[in-house]
Backbone as a ProteinNet text record, in pm:
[ID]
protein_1_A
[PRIMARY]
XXXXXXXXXXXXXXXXXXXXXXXXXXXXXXXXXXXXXXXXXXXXXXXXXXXX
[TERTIARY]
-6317.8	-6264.1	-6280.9	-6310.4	-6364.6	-6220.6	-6213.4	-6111.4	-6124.7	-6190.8	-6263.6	-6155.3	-6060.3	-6005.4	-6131.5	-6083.4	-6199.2	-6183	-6238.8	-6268.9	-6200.4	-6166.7	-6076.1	-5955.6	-5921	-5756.1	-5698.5	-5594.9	-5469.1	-5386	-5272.8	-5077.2	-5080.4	-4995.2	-4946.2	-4886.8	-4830.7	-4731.7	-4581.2	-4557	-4421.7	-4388.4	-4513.3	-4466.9	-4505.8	-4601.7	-4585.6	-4499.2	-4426.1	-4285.9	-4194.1	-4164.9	-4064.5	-4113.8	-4275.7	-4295.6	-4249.6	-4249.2	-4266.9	-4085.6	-3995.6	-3888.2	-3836.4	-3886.1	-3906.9	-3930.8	-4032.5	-4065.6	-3973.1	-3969.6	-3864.7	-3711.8	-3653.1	-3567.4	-3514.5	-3484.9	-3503.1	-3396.1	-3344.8	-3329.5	-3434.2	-3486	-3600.3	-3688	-3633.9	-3725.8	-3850.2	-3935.2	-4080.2	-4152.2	-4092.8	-4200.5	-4214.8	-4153.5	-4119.9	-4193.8	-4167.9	-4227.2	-4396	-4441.7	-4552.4	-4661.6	-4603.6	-4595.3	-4626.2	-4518.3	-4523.6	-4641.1	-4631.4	-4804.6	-4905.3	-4934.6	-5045.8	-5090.1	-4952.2	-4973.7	-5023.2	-4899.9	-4958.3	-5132.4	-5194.6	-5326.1	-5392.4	-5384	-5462.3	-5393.3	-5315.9	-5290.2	-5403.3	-5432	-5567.9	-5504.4	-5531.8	-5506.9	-5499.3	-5474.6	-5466.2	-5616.5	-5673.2	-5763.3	-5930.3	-5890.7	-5932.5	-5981.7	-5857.4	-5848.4	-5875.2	-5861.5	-5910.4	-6086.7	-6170.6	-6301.6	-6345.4	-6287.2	-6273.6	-6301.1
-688.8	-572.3	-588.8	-517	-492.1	-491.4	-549.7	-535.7	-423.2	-409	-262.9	-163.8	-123.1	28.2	121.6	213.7	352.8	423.6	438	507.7	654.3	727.2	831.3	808.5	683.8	650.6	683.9	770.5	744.6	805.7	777	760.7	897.3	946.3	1100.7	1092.7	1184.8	1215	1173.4	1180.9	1176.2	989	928	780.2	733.8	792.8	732.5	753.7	831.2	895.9	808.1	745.5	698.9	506.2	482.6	351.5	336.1	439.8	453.2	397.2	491.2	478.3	321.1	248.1	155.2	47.8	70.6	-50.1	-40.2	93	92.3	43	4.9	-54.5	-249.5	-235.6	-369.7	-467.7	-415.3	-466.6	-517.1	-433.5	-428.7	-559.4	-584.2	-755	-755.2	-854.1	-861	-858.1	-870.8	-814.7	-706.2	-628.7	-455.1	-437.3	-498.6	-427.2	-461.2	-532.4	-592.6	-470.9	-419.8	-314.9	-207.1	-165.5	-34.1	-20.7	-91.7	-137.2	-107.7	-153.5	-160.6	-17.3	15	181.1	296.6	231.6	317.7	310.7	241.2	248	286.6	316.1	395.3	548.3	602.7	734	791	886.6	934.5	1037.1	1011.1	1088.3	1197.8	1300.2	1394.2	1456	1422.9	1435.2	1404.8	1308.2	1264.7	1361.4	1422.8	1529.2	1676.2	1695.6	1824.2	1867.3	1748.8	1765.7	1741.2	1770.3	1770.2	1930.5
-2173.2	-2240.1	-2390.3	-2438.9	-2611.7	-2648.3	-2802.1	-2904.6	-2997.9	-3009.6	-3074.7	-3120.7	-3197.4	-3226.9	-3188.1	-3111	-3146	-3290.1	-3342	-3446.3	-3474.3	-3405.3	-3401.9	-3404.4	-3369.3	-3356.6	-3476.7	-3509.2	-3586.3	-3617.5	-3666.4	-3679	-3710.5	-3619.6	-3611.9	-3741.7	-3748.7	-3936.3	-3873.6	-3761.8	-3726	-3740.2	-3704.8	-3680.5	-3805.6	-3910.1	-4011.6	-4139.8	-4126.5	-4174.6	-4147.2	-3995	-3953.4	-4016.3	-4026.2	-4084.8	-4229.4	-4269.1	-4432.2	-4456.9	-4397.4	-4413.3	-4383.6	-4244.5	-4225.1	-4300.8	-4400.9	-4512.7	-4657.6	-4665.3	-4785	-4798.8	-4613.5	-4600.1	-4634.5	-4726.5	-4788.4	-4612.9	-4567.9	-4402.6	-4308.6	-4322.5	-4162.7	-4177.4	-4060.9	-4028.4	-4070.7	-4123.6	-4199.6	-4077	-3925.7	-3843.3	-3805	-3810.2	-3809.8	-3891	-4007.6	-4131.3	-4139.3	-4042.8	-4058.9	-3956.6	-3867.7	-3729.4	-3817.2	-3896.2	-3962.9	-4073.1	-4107.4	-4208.5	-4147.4	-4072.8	-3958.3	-3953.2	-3907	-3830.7	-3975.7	-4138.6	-4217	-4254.5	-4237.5	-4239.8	-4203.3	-4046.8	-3983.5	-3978.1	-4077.6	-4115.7	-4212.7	-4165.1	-4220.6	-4357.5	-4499	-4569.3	-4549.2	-4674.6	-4693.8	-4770.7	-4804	-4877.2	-4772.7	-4730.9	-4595.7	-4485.6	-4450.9	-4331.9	-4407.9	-4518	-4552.5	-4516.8	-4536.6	-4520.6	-4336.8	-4266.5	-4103.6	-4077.2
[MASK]
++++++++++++++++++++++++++++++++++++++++++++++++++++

């Protein structure tokens, strides 16, 4: 089985809203916070998705 991301994959607005809030929490365990990172990256700009 390939490790591969597909190339289309990424973070709805709802889960990267909920990461964002996530990291700004000076609480949230550095592995949460490590999860939520992840995910903000593969959020496709704004600027990004306008040319789609």
């Amino acid at each position: 089985m390939s490790s591969k991301k597909p190339a289309n994959e990424q973070t709805s607005a709802r889960v990267a809203s909920t990461a964002a809030k996530l990291l700004s929490n000076p609480r949230t365990p550095a592995a949460v916070k490590s999860v939520a990172a992840s995910a903000l990256t593969q959020k496709v700009s704004a600027s990004k998705s306008k040319g789609k």
